[in-house]
PyMOL CGO cylinders between C-alpha atoms (Angstrom):
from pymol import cmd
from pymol.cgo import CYLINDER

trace = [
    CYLINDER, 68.25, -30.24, 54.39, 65.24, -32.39, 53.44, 0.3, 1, 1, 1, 1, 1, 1,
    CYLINDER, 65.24, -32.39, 53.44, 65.79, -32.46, 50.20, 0.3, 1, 1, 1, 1, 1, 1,
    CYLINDER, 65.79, -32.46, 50.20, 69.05, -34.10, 51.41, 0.3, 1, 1, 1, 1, 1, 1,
    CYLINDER, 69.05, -34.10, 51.41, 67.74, -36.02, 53.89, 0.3, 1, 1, 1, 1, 1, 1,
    CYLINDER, 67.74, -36.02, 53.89, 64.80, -37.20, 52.35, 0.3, 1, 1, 1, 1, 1, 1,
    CYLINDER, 64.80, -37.20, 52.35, 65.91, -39.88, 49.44, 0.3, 1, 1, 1, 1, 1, 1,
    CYLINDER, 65.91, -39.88, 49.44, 67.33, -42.05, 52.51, 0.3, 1, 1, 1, 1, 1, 1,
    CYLINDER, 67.33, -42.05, 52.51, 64.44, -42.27, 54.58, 0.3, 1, 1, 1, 1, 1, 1,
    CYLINDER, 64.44, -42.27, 54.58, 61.97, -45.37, 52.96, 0.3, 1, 1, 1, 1, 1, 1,
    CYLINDER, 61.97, -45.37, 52.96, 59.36, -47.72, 54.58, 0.3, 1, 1, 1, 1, 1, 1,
    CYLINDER, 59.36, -47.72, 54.58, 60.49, -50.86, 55.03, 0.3, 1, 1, 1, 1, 1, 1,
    CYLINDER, 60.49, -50.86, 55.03, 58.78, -53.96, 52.80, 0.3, 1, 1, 1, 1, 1, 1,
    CYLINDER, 58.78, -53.96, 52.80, 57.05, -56.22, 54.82, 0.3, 1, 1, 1, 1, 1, 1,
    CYLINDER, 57.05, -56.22, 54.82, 60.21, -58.79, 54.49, 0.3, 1, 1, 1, 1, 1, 1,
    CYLINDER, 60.21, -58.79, 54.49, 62.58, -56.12, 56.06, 0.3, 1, 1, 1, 1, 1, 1,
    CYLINDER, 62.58, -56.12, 56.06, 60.15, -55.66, 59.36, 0.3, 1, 1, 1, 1, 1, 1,
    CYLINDER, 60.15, -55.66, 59.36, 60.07, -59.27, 59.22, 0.3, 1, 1, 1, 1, 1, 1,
    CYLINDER, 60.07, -59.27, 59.22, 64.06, -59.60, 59.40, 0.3, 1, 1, 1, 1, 1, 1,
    CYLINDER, 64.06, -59.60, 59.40, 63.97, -57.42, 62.17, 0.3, 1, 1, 1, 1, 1, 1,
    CYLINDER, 63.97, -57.42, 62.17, 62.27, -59.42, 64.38, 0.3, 1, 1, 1, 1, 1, 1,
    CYLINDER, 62.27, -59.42, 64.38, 64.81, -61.48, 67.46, 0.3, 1, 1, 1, 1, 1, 1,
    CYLINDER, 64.81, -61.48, 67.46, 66.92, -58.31, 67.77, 0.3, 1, 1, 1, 1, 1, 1,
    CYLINDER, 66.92, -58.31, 67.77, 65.54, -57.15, 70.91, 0.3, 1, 1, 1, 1, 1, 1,
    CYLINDER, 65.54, -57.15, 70.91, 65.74, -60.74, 72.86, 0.3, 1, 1, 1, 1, 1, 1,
    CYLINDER, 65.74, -60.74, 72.86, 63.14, -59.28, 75.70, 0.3, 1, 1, 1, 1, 1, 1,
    CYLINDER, 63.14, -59.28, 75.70, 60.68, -58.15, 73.11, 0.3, 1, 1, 1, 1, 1, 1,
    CYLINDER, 60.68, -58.15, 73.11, 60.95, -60.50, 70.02, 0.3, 1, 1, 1, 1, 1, 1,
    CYLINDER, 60.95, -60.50, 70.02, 58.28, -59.01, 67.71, 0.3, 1, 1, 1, 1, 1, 1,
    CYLINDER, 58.28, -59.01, 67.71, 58.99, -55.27, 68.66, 0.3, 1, 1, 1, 1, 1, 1,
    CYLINDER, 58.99, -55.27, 68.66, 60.92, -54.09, 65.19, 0.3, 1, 1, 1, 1, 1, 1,
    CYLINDER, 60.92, -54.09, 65.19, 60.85, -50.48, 65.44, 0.3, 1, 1, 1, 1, 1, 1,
    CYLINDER, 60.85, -50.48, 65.44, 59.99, -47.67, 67.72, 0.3, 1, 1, 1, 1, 1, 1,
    CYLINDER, 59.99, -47.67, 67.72, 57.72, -44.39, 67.26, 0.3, 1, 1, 1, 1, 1, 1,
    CYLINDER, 57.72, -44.39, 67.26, 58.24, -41.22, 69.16, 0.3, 1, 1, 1, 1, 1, 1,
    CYLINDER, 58.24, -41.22, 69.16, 57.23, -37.27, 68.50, 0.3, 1, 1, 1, 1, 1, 1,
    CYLINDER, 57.23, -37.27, 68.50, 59.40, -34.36, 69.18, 0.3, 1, 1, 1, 1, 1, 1,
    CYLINDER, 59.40, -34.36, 69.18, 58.69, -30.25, 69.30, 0.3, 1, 1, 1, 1, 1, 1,
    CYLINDER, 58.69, -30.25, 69.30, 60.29, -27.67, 67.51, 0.3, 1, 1, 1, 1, 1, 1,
    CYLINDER, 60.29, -27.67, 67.51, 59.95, -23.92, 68.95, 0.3, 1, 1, 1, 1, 1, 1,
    CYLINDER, 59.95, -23.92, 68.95, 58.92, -21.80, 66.60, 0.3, 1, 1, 1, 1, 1, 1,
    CYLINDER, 58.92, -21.80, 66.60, 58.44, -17.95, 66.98, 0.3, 1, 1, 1, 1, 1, 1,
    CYLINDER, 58.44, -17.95, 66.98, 54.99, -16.40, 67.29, 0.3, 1, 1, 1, 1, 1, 1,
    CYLINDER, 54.99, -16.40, 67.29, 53.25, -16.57, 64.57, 0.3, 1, 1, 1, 1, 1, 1,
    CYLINDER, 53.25, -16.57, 64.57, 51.73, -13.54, 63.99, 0.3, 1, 1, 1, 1, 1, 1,
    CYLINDER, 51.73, -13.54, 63.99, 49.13, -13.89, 60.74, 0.3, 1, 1, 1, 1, 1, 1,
    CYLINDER, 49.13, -13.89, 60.74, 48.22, -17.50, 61.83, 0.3, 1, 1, 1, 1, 1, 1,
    CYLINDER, 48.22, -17.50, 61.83, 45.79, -18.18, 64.91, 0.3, 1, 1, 1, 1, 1, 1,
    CYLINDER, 45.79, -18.18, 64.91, 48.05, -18.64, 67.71, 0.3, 1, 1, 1, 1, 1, 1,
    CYLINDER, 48.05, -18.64, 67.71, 46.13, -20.63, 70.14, 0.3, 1, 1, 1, 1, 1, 1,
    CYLINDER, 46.13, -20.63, 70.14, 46.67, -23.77, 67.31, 0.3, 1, 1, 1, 1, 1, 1,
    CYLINDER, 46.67, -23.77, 67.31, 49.95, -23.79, 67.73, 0.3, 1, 1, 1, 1, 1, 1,
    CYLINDER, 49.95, -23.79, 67.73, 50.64, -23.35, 71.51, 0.3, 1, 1, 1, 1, 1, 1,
    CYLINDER, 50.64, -23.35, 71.51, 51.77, -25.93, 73.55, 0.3, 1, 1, 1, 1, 1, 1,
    CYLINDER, 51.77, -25.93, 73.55, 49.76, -26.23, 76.73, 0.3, 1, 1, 1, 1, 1, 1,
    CYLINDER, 49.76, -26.23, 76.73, 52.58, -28.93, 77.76, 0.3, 1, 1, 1, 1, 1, 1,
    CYLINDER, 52.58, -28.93, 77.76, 55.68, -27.59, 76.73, 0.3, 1, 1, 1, 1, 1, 1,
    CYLINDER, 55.68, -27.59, 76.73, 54.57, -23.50, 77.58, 0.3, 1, 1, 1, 1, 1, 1,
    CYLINDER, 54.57, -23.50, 77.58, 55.21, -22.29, 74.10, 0.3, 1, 1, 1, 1, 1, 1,
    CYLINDER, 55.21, -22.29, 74.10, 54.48, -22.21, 70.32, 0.3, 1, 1, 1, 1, 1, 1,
    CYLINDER, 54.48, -22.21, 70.32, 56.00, -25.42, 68.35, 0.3, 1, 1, 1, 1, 1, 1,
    CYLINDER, 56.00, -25.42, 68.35, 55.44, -27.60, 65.70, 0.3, 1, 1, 1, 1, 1, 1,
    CYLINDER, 55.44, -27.60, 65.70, 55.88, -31.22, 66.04, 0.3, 1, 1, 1, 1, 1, 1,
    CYLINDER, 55.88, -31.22, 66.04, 57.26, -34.01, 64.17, 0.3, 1, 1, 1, 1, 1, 1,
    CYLINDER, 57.26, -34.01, 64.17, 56.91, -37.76, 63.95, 0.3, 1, 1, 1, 1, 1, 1,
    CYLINDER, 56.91, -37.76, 63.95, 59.30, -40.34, 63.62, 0.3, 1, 1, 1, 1, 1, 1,
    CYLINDER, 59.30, -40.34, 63.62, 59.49, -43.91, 63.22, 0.3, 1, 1, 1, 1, 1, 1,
    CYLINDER, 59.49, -43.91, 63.22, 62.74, -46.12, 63.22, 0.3, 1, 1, 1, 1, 1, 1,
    CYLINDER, 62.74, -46.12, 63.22, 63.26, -49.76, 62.93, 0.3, 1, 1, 1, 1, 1, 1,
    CYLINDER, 63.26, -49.76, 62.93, 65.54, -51.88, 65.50, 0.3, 1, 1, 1, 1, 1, 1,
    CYLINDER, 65.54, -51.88, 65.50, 68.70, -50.99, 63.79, 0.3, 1, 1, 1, 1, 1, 1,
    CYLINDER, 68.70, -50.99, 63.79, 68.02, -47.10, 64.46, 0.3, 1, 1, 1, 1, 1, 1,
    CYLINDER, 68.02, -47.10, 64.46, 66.94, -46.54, 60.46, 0.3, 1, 1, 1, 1, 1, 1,
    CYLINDER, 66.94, -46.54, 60.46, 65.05, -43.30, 60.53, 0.3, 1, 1, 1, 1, 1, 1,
    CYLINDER, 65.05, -43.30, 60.53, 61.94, -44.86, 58.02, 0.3, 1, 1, 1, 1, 1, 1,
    CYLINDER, 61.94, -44.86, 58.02, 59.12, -42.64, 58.43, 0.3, 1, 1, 1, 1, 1, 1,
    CYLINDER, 59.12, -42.64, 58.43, 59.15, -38.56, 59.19, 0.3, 1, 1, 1, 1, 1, 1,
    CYLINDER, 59.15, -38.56, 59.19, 55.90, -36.96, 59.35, 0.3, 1, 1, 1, 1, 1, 1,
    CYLINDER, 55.90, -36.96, 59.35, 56.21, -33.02, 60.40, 0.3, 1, 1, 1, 1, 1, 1,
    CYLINDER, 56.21, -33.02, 60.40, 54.25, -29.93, 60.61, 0.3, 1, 1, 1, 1, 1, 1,
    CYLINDER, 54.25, -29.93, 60.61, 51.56, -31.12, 63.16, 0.3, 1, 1, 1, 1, 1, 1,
    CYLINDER, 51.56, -31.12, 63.16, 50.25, -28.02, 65.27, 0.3, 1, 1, 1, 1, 1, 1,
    CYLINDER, 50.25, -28.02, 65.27, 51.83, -27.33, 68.91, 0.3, 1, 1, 1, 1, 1, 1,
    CYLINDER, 51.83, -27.33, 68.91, 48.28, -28.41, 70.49, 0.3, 1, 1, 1, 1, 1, 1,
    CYLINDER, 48.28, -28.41, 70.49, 48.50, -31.58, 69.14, 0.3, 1, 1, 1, 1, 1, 1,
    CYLINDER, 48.50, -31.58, 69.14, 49.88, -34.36, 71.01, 0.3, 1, 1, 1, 1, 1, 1,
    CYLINDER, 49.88, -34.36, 71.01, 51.79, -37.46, 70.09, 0.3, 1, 1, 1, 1, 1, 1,
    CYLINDER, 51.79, -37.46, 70.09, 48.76, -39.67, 69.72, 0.3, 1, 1, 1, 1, 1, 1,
    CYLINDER, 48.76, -39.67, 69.72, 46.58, -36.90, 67.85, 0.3, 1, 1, 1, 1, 1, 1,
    CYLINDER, 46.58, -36.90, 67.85, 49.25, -36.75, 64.93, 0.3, 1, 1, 1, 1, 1, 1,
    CYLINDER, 49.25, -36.75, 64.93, 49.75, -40.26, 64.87, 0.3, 1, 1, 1, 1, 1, 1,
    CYLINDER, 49.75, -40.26, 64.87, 46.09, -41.00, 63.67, 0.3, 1, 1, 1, 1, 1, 1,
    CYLINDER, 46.09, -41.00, 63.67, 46.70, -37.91, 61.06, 0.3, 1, 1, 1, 1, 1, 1,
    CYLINDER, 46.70, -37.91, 61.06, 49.38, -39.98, 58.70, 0.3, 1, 1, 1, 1, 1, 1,
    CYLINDER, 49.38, -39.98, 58.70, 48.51, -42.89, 56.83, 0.3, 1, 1, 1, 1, 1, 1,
    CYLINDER, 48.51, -42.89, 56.83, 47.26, -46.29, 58.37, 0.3, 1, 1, 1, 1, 1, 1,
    CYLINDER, 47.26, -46.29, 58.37, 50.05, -49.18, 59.44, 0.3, 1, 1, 1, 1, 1, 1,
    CYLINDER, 50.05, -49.18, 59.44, 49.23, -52.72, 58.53, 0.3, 1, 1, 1, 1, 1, 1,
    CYLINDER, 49.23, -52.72, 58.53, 48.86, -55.54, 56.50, 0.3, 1, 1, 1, 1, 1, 1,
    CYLINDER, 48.86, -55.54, 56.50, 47.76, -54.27, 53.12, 0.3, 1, 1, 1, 1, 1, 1,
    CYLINDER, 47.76, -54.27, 53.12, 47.99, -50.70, 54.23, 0.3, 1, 1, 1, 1, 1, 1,
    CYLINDER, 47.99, -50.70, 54.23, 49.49, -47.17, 52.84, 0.3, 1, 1, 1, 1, 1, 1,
    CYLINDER, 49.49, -47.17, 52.84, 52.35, -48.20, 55.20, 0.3, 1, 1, 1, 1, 1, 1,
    CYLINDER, 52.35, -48.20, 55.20, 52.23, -52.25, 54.44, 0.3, 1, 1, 1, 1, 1, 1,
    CYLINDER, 52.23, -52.25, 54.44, 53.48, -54.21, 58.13, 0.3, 1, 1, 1, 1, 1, 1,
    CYLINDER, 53.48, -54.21, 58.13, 53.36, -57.48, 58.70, 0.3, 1, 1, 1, 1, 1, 1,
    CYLINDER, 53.36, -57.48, 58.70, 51.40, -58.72, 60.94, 0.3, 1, 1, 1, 1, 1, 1,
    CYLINDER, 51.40, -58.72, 60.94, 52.75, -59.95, 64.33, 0.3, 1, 1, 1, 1, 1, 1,
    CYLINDER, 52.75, -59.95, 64.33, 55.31, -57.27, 64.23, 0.3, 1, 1, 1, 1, 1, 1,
    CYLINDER, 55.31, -57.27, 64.23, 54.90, -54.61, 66.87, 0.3, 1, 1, 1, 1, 1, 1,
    CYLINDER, 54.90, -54.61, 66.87, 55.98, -51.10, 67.14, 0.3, 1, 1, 1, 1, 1, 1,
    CYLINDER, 55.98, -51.10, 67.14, 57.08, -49.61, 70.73, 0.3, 1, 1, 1, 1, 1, 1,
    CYLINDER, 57.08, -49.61, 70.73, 55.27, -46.35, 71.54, 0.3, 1, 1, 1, 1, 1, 1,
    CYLINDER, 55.27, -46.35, 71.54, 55.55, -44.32, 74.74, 0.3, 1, 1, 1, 1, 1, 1,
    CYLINDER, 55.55, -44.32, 74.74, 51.98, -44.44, 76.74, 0.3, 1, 1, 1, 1, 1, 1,
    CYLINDER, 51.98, -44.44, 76.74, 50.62, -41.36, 75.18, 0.3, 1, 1, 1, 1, 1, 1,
    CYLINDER, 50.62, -41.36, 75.18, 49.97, -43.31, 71.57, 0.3, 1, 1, 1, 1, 1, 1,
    CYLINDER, 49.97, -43.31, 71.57, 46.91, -45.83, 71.58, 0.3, 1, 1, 1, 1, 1, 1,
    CYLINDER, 46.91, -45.83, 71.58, 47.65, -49.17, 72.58, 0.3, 1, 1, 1, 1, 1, 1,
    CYLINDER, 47.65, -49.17, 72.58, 46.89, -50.88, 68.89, 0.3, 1, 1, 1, 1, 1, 1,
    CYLINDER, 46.89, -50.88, 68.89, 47.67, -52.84, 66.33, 0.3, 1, 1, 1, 1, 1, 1,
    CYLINDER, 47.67, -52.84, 66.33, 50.82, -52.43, 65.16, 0.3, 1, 1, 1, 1, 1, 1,
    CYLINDER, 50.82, -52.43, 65.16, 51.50, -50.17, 68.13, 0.3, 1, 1, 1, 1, 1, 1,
    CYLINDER, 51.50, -50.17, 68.13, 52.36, -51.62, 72.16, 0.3, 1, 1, 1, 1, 1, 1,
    CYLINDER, 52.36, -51.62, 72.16, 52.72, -49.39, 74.29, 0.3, 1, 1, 1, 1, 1, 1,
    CYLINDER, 52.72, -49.39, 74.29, 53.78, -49.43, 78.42, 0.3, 1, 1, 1, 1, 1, 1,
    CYLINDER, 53.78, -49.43, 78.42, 50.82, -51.09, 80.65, 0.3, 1, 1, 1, 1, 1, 1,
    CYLINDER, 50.82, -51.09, 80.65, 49.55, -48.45, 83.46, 0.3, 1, 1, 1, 1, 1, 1,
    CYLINDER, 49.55, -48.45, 83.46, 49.55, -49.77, 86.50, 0.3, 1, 1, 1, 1, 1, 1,
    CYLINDER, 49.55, -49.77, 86.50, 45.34, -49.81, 87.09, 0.3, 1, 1, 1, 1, 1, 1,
    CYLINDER, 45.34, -49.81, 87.09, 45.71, -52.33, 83.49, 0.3, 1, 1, 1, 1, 1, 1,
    CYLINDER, 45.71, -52.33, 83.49, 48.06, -54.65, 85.55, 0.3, 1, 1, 1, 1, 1, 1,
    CYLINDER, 48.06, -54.65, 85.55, 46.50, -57.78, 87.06, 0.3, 1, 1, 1, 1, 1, 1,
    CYLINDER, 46.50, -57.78, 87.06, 48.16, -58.61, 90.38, 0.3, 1, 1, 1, 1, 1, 1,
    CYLINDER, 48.16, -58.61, 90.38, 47.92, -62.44, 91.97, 0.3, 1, 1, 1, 1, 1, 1,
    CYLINDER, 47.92, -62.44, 91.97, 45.37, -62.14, 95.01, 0.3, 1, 1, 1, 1, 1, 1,
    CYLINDER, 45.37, -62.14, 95.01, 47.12, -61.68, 97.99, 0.3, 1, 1, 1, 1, 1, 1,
    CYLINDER, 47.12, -61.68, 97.99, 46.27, -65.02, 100.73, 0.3, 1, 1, 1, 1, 1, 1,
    CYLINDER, 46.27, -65.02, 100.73, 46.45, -64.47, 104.62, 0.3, 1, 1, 1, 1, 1, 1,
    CYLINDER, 46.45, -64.47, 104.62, 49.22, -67.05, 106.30, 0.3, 1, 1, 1, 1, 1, 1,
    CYLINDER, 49.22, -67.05, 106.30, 48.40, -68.87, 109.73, 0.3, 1, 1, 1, 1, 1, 1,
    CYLINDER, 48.40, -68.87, 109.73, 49.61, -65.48, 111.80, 0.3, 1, 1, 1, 1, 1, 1,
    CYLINDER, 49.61, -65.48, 111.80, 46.53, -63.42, 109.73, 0.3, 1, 1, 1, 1, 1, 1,
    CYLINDER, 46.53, -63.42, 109.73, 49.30, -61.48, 107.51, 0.3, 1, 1, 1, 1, 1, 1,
    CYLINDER, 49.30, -61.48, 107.51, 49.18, -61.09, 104.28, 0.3, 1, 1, 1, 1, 1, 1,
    CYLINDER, 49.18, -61.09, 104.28, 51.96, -62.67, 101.66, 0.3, 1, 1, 1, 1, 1, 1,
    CYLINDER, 51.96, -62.67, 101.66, 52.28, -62.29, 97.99, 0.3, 1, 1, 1, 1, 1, 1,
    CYLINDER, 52.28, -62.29, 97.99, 51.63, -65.66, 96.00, 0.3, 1, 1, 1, 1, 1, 1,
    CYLINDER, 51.63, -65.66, 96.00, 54.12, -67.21, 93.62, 0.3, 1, 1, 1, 1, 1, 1,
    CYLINDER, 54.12, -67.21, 93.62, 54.24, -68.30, 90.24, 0.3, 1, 1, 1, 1, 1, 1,
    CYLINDER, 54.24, -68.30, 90.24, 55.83, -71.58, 89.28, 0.3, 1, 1, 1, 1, 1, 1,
    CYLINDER, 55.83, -71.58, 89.28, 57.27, -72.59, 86.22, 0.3, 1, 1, 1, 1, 1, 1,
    CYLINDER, 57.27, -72.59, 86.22, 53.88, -74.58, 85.43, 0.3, 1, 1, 1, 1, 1, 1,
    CYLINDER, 53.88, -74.58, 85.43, 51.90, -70.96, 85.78, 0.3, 1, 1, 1, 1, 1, 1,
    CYLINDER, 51.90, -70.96, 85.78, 50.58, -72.19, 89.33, 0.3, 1, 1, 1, 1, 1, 1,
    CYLINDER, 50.58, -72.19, 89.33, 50.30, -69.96, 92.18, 0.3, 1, 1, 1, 1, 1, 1,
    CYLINDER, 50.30, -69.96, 92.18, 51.80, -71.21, 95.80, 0.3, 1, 1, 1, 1, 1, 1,
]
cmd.load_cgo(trace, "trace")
């Protein structure tokens, strides 16, 4: 199948990223998204077992990454990492993404990633809520407190 498969999958140049920014109104400079996925394989029983046991998933896989752009391309499949491994782990085993890189991105271009992957260059990922700064809660005349506002102008009230 890959041999199939494989002649359509290509990185993007750095002009096609940068066409695909604007197509997700809410996130402007988000052009593609990166995500891992497990494959259940039997036992092996001549390799060292313990390598390829997922603790998470409570049994022995390989797993595979995959990046797409914003118009669901499949552009980038990296497989074979061990069942240990997590997401992030075999994301700093392929090639670096970036301006001038193996993988050339432009910058200001952003790839979503789920909260696993580091939060880096060209990756965003969700914020946990201990990164969230919250507006400072102020006491009204009866001593309770009320959340503040923010106006148009970036003022609280």
């Amino acid at each position: 199948m890959w041999e199939v498969v494989s002649p359509l999958i290509r990185w993007p140049a750095v002009q096609d990223w940068r066409n695909c920014r604007g197509r997700w109104p809410e996130m402007s400079n988000v052009v593609g998204c990166i995500d891992g996925t497990s494959h259940e394989i039997l036992t092996p029983m001549t390799e060292p077992q313990e390598e390829f046991y997922s603790g998470h998933r409570k049994y022995h896989c390989i797993h595979t990454q995959v990046i797409i752009d914003n118009d669901k391309n499949i552009v980038y499949v990296h497989s074979g990492f061990l069942g240990h491994e997590n997401d992030a782990h075999a994301y700093r085993q392929f090639g670096p993404i970036g301006p001038g890189q193996l993988m050339d991105f432009p910058n200001n271009c952003y790839i979503l990633a789920d909260s696993i992957y580091p939060n880096e260059y060209p990756l965003v990922t969700p914020f946990k809520s201990v990164d969230i700064v919250r507006a400072p809660r102020r006491e009204n005349k009866d001593g309770e407190g009320s959340s503040m506002h923010c106006t148009e102008k970036g003022e609280y009230t």
